[in-house]
C-alpha positions in Angstrom: -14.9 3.9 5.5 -17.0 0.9 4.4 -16.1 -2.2 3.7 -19.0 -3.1 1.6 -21.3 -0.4 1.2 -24.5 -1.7 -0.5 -27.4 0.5 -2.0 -31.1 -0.6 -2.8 -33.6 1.6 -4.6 -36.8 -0.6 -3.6 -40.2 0.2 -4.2 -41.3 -1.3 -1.3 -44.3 1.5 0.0 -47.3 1.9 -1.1 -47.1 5.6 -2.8 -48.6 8.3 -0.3 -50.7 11.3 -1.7 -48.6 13.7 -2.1 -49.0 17.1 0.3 -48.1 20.2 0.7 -44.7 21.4 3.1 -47.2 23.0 4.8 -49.1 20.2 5.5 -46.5 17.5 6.1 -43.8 17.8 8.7 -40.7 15.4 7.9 -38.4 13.7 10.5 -35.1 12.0 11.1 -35.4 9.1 13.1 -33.4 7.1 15.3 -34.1 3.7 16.2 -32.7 0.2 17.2 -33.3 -3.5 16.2 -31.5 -5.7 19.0 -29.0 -3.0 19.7 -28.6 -0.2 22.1 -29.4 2.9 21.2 -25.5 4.4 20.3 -25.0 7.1 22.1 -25.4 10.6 20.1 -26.5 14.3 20.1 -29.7 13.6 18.4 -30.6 17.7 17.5 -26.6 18.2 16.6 -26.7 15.3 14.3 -30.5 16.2 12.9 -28.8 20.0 12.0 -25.9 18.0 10.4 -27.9 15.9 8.3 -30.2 18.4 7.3 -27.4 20.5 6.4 -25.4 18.1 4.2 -28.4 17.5 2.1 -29.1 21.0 2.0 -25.4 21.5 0.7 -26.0 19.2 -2.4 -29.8 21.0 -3.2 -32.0 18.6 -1.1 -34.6 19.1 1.7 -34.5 15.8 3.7 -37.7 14.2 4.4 -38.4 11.1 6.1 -35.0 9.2 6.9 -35.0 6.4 9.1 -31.8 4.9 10.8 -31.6 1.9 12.2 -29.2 0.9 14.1 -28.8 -3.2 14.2 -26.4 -6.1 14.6 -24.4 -7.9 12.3 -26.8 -10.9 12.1 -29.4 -8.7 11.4 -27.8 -6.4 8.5 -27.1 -9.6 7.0 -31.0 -10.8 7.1 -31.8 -7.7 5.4 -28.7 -8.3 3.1 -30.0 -11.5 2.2 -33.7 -11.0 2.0 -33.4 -7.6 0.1 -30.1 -8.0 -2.1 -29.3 -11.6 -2.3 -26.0 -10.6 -1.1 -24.6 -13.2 1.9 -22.5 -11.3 3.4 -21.9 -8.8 6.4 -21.6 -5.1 5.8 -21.9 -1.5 7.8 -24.9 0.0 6.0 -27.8 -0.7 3.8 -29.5 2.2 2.3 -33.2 2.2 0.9 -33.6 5.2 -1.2 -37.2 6.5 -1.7 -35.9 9.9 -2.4 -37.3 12.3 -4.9 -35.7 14.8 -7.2 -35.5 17.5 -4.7 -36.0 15.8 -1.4 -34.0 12.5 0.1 -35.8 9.7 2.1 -34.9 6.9 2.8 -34.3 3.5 5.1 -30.4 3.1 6.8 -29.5 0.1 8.6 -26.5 0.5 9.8 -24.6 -2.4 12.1 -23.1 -1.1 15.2 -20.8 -4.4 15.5 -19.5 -3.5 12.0 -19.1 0.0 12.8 -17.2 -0.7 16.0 -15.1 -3.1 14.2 -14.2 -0.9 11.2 -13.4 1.8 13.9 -10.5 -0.5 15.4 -9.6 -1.3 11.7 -9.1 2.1 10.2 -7.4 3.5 13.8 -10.5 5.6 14.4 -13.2 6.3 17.4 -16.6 4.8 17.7 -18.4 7.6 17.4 -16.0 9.5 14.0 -16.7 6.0 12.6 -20.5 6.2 13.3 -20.6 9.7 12.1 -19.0 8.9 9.0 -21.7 5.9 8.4 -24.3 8.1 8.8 -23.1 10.4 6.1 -22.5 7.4 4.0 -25.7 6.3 4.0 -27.3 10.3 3.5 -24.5 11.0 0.7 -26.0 7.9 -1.5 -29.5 9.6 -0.7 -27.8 12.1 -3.2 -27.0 10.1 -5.5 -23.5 9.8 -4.6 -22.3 6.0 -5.9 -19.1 4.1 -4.9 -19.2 1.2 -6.7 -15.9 2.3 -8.9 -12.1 3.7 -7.5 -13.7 7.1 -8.7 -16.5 7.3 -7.0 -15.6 5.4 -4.2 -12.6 8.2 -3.9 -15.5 11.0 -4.2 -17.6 9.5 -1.6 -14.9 9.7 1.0 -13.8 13.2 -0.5 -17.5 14.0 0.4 -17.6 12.0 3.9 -14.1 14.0 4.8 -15.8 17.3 4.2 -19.0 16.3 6.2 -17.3 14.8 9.0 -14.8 18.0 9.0 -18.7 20.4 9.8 -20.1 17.9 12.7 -15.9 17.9 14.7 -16.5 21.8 14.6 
């Protein structure tokens, strides 16, 4: 569960020449800006995310997570959104029709704190983050009760693969 979930569509990259599967080998990355490195199964996760996407038509591509603090999810907040205020994730969604890419920072500090909020453990709370940000690499929105209600419907389902 987020408390404000906020989603960005930039155009920030220079467009890359397109090439073929064959050529281009796509990756799910992990990595930290003034945080430590959160403690999880890198190849179960990778399987989990790969499979999600596959469940809603979509090969993943290049998806990025970064894992920050507070003060910096709210740099990015403000530089990026004009939004001043803290929050668990950012997505940047350079997905195409059939494959989803993308930028997630996601706040640890937020994430901890939300975990304490909503009677959960670090690490479902992390999880269910890092679905977050993948399900609006979908296209999944929750700006509305109805799709906000659909998103967690979605997280739920996610969360209920990785716990097996």
């Amino acid at each position: 569960m987020c408390n404000f979930c906020c989603t960005f569509a930039p155009k920030l990259r220079e467009k890359v020449p397109q090439q073929t599967t064959k050529q281009k080998k796509t990756m799910i990355h992990f990595v930290t800006e003034g945080v430590e490195m959160p403690a999880i199964e890198r190849g179960k996760v990778e399987a989990w995310i790969r499979a999600t996407a596959a469940g809603y038509g979509f090969a993943t591509g290049d998806i990025n997570y970064i894992f920050c603090s507070d003060e910096r999810i709210l740099e990015v907040n403000r530089q990026f959104l004009g939004h001043d205020y803290y929050t668990d994730i950012i997505t940047f969604d350079y997905s195409t029709p059939t494959t989803v890419s993308g930028d997630i920072y996601i706040s640890l500090d937020t994430v901890r704190s939300n975990a304490e909020l909503f009677d959960a453990t670090y690490d479902r709370e992390l999880h269910r983050v890092i679905i977050h940000g993948l399900l609006h690499l979908t296209g999944q929105q929750d700006k509305t009760p109805e799709t906000e209600a659909e998103m967690h419907r979605k997280e739920d389902k996610a969360l209920s693969a990785v716990d097996s």
